[in-house]
N, C-alpha and C positions, 0 to 999 in steps of 0.2 A: 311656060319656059320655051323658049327658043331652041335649046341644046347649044349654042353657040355661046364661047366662054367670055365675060364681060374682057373688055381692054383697059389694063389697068396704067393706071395715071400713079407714075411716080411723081413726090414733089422733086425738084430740083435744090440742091442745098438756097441756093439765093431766093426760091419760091420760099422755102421754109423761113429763114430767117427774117424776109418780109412782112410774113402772117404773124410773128412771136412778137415782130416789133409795132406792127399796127392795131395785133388785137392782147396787147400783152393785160390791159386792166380786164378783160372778158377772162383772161385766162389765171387772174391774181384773184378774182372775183368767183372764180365757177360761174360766169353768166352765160347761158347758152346765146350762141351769134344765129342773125335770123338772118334768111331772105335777104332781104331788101341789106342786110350790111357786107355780106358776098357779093352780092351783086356789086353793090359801090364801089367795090376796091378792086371789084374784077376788071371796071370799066376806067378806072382812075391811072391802073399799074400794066403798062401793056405785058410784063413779065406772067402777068396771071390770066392772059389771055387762053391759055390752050385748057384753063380748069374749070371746072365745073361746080358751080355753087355750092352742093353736097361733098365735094372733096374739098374744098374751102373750109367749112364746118365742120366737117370728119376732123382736121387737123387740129381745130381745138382743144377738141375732147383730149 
């Protein structure tokens, strides 16, 4: 560990409402979102440009 405290990535209400809307059957389903389907929409929505795959996916859940 570093000692240095992670910087945290809030969503943005518009970030959030994006992700509910493009991953709403993952989320109707409980299917977990991979890789490669973050990445997709990180690169598709310039709004999701400043997140990170893992906070992508964290929102899911």
């Amino acid at each position: 560990m570093s000692g240095h405290p992670k910087r945290l990535q809030k969503l943005g209400e518009d970030q959030s409402h994006l992700l509910k809307t493009l991953f709403k059957t993952n989320i109707v389903l409980r299917k977990e979102l991979k890789r490669e389907d973050c990445e997709r929409v990180m690169q598709k929505y310039e709004i999701l440009h400043g997140l990170s795959w893992k906070k992508i996916k964290k929102h899911d859940s």
